[in-house]
Backbone as a printed PyTorch tensor [residue, N CA C, xyz], in Angstrom:
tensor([[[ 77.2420,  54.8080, 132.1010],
         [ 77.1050,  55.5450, 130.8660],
         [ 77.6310,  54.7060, 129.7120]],

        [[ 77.1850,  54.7590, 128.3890],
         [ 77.5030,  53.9870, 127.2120],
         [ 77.9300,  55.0090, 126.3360]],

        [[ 79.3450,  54.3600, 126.0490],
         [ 80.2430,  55.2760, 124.7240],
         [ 79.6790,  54.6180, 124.0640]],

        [[ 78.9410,  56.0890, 122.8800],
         [ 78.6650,  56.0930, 121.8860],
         [ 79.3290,  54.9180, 120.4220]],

        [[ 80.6500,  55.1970, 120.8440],
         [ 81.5440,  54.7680, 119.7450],
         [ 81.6920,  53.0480, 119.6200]],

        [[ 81.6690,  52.2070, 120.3980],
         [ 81.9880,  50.9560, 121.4100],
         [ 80.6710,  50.3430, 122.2280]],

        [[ 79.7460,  51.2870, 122.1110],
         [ 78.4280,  50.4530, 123.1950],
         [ 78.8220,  49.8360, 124.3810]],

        [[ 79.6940,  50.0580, 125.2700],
         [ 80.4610,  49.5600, 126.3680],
         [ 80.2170,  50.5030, 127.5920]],

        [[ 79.6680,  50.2270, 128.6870],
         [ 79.5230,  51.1950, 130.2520],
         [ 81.0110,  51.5200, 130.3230]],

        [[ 80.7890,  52.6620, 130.7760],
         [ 82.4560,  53.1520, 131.4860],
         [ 81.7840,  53.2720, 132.6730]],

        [[ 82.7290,  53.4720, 133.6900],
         [ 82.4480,  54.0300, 135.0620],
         [ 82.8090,  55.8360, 135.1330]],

        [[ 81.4000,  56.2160, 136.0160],
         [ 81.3760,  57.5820, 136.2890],
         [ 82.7800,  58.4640, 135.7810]],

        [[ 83.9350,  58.2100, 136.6150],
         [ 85.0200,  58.7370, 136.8130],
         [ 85.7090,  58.5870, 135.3550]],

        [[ 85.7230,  57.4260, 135.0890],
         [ 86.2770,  57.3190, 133.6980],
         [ 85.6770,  58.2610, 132.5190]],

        [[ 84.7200,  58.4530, 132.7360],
         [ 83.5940,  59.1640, 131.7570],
         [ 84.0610,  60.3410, 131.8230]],

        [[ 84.0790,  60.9010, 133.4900],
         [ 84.4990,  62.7320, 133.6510],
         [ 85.7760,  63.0970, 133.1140]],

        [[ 86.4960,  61.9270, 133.8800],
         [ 88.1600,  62.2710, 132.8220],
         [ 87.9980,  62.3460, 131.4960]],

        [[ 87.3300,  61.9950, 130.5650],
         [ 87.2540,  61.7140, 129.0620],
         [ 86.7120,  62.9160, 128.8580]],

        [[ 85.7530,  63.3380, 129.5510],
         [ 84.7650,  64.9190, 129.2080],
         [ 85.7920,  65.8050, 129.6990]],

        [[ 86.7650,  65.8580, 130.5060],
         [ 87.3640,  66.8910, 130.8060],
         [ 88.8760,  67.2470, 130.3060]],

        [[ 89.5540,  65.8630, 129.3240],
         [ 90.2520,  65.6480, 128.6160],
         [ 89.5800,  66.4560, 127.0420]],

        [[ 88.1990,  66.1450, 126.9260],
         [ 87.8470,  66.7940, 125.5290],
         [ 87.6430,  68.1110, 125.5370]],

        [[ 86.8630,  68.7600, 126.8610],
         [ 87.1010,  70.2730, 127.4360],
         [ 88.6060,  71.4140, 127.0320]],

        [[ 89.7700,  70.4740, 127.5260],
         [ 91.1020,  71.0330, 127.4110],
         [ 91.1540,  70.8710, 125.6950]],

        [[ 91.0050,  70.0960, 125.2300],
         [ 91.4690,  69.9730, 124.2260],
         [ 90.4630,  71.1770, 123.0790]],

        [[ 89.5440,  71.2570, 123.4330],
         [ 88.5870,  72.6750, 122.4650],
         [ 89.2760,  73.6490, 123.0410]],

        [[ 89.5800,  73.8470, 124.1110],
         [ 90.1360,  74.6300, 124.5920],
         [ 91.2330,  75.4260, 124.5170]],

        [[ 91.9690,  74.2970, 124.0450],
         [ 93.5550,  74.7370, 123.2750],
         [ 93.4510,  74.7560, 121.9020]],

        [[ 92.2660,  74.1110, 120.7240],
         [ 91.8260,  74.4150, 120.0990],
         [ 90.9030,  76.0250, 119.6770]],

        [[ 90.5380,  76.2440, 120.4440],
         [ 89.9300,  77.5360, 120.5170],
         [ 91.0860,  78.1380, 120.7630]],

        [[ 91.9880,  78.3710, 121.5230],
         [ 93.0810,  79.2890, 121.6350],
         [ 94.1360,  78.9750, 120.4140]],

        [[ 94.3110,  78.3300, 119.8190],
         [ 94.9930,  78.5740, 118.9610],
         [ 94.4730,  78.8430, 117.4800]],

        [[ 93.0500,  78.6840, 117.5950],
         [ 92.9380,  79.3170, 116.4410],
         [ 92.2120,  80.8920, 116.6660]],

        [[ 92.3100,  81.1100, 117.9900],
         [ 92.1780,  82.6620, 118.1170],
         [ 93.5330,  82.9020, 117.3160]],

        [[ 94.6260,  82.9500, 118.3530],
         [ 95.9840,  83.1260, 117.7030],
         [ 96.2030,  82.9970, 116.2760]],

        [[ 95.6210,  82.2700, 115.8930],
         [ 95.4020,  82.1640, 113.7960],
         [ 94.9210,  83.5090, 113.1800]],

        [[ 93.7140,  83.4660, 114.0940],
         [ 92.8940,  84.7670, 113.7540],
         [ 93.8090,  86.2130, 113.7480]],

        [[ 94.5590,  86.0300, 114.7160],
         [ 94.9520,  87.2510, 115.3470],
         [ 96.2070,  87.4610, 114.3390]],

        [[ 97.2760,  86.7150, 114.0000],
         [ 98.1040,  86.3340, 113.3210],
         [ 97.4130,  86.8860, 111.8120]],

        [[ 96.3750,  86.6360, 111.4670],
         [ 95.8080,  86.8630, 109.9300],
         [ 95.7280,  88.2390, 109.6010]],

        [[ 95.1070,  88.8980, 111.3480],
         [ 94.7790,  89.9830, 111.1570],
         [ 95.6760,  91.1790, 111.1230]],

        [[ 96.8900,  90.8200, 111.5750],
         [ 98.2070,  91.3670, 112.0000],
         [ 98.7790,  91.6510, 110.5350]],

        [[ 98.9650,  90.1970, 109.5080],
         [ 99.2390,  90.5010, 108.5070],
         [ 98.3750,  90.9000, 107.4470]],

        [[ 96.8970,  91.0830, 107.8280],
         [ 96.4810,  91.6730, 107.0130],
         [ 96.3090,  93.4200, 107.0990]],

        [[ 96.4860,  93.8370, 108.3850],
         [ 96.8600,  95.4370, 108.6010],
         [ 98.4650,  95.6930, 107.8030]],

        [[ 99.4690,  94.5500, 108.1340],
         [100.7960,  94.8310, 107.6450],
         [100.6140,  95.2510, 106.0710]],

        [[ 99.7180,  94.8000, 105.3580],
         [ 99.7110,  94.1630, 103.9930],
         [ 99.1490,  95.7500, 103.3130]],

        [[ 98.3820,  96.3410, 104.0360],
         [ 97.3660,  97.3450, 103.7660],
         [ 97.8590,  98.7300, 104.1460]],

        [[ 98.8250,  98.6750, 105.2600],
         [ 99.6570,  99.3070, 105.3290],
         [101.2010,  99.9360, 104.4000]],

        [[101.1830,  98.6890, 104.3170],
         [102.5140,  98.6820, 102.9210],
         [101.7700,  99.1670, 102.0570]],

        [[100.7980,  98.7050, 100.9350],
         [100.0510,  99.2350, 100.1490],
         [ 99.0820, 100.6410, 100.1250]],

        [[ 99.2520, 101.1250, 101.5460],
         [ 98.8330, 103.0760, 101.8040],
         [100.3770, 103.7890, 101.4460]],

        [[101.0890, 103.1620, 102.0210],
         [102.6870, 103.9890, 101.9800],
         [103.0380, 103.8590, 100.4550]],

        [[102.8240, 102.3110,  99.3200],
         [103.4640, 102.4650,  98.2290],
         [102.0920, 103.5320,  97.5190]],

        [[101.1360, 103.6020,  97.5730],
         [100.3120, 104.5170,  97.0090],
         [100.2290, 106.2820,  97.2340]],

        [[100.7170, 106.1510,  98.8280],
         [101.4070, 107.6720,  98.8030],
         [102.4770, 107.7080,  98.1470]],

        [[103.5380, 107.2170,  98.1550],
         [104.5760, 107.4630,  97.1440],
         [104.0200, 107.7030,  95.7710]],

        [[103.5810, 106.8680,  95.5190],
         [103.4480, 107.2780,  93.6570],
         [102.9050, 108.2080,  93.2730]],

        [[101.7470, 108.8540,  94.5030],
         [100.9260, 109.9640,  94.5010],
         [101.8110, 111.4240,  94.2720]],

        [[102.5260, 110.5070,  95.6120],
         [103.9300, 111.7280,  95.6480],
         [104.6450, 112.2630,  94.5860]],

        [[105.0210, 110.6590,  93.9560],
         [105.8300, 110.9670,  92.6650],
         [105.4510, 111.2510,  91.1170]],

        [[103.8360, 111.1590,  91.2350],
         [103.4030, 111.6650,  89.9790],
         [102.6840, 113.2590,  90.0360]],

        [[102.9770, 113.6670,  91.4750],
         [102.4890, 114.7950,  91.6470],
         [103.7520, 115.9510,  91.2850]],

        [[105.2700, 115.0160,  91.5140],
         [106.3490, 116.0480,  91.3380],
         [106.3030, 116.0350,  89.7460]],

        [[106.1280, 114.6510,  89.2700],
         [106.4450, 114.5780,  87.4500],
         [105.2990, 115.6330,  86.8580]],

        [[104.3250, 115.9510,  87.5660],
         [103.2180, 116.6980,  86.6240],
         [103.7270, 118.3070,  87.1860]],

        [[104.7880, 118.5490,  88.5940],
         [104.9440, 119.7940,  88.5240],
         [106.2240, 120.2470,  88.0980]],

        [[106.8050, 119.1000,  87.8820],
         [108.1940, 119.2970,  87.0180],
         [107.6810, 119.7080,  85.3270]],

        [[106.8570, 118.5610,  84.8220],
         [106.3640, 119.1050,  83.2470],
         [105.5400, 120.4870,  82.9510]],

        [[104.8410, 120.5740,  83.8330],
         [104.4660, 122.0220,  83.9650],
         [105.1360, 122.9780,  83.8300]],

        [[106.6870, 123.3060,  84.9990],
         [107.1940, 124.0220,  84.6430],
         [107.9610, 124.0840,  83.5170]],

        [[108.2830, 123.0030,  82.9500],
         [109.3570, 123.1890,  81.5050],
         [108.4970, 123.0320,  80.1260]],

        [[107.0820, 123.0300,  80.5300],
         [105.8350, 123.2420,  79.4950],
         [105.6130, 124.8110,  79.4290]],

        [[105.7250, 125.5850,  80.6760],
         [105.7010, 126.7860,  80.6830],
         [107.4020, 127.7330,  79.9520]],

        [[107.9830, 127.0990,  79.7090],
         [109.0820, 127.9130,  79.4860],
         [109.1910, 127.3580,  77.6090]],

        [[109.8860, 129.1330,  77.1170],
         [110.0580, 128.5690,  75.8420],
         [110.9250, 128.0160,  75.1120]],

        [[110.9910, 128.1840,  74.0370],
         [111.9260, 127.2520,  73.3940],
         [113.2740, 127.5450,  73.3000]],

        [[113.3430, 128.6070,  73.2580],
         [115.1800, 129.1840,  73.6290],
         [115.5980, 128.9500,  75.1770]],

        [[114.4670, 128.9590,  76.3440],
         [114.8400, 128.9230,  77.8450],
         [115.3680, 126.9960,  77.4500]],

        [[114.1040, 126.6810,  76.7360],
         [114.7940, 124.9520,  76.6180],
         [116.0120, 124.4200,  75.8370]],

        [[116.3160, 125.7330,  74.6750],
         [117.4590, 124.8850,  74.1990],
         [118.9190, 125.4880,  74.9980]],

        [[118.3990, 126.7150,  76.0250],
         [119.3250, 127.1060,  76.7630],
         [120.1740, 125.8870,  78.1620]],

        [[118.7860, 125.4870,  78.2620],
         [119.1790, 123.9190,  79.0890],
         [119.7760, 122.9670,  78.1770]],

        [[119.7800, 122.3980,  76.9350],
         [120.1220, 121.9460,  76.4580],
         [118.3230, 121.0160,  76.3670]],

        [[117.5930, 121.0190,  75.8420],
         [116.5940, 120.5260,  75.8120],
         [115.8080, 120.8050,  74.9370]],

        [[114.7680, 119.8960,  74.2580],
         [113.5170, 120.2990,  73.2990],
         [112.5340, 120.1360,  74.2190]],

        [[111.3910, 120.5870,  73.2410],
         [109.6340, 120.0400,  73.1520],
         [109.3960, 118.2500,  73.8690]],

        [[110.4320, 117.9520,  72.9010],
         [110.2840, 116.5480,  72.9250],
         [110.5620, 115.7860,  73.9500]],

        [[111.5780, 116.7230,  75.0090],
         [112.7190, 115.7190,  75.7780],
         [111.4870, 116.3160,  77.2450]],

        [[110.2490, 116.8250,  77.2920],
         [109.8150, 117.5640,  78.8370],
         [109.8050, 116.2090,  78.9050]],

        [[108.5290, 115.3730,  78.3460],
         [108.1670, 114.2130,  79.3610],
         [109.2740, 113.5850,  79.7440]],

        [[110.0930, 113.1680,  78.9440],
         [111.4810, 112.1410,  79.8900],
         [111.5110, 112.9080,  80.5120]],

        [[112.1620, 114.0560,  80.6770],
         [112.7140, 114.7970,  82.0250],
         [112.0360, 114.9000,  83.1080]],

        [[110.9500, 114.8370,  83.1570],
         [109.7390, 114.9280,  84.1430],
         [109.9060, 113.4990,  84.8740]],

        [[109.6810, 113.0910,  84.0100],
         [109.4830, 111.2150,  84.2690],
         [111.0480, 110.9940,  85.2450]],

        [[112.0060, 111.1870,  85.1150],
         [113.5150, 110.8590,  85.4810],
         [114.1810, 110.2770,  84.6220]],

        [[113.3040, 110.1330,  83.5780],
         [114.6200, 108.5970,  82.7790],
         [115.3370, 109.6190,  81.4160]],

        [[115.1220, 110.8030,  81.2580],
         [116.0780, 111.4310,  80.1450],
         [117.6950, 111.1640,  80.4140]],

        [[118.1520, 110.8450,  79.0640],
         [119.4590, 110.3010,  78.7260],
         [119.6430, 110.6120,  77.6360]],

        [[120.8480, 111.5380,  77.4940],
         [121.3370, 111.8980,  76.3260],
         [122.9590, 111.8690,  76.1970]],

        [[123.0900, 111.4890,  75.0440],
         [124.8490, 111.3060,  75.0270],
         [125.4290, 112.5920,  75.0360]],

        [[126.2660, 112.6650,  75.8690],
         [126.6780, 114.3520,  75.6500],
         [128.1150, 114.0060,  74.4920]],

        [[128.3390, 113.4740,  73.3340],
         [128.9500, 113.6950,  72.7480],
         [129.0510, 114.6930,  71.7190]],

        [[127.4540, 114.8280,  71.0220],
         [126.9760, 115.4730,  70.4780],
         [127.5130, 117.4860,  70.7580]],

        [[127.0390, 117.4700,  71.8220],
         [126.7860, 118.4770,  72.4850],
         [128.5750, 119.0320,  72.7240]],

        [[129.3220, 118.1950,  73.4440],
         [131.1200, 118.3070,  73.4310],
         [131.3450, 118.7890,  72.1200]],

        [[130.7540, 117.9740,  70.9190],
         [131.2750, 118.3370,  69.8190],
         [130.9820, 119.4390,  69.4690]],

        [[130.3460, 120.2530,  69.5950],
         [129.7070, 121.8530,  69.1800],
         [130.5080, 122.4230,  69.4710]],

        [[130.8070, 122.3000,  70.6250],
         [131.4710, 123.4770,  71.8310],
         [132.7270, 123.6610,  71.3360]],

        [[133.4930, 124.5950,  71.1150],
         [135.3070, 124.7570,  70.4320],
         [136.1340, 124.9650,  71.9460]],

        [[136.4580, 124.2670,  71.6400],
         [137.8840, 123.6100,  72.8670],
         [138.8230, 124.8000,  72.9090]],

        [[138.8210, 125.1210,  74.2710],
         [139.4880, 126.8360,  74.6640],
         [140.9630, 126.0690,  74.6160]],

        [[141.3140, 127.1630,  74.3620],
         [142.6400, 127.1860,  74.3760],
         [143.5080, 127.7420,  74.9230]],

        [[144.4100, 127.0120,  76.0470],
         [145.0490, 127.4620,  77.0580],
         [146.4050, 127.3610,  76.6060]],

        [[147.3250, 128.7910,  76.8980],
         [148.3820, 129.2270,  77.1640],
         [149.5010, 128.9720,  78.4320]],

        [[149.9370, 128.0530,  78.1020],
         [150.8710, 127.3780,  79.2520],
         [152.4900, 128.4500,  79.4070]],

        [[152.6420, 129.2950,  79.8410],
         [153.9980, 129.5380,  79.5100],
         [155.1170, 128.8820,  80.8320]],

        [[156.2430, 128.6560,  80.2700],
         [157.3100, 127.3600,  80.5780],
         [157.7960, 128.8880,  82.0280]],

        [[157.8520, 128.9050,  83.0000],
         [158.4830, 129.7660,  83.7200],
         [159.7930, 128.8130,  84.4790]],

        [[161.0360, 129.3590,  84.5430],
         [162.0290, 128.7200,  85.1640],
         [161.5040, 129.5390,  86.9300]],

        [[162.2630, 128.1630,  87.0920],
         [162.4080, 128.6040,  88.7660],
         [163.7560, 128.5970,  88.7610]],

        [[164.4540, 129.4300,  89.8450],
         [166.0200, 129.2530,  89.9030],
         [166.0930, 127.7960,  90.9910]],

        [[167.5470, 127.6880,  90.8890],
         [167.3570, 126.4540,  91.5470],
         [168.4770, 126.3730,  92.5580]],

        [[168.5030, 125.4270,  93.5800],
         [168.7630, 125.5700,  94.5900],
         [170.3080, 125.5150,  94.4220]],

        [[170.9710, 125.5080,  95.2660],
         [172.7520, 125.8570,  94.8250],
         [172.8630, 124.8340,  96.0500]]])
């Protein structure tokens, strides 16, 4: 037989070893790029997976913000300034991010006034 590469006869045996050396080698070629495959596909379920769970969440969480604004859209304006709240403040509150300084609010309020009286105890002898 004449390699292609070299124009040179090999002998029979030499030839089969070379064909059965290139056999193994597709071979472990083919298996490892199954394993590539398989590997791709692994992280591409991981990937799609993460991205169903972060999309239920937000589903989740824009489903509570629209039934949180609802209810404080339904209530009036004395139930809101009874919370301490306006018109203005539903969407933050809905959303989570309302922040208000409660200094404002301390300051309204008149500071009770407590009666301490001094009581003796007798004392031990």
């Amino acid at each position: 037989m004449t390699n292609k590469n070299n124009e040179r006869t090999l002998p029979v045996g030499e030839l089969n070893a070379l064909q059965i050396e290139a056999q193994q080698l597709r071979a472990e070629a083919m298996v490892d790029t199954v394993f590539a495959i398989g590997n791709g596909i692994r992280n591409l379920y991981r990937s799609v997976a993460r991205l169903g769970k972060r999309t239920a969440a937000s589903l989740e969480r824009k489903r509570t913000v629209d039934r949180i604004f609802g209810e404080l859209s339904r209530m009036t304006d004395r139930d809101l300034a009874d919370i301490g709240l306006s018109r203005g403040d539903i969407y933050s509150v809905s959303r989570g991010d309302f922040r208000r300084d409660p200094a404002p609010v301390v300051a309204l309020r008149p500071a009770a006034k407590v009666q301490v009286e001094e009581t003796e105890f007798p004392r031990a002898a």
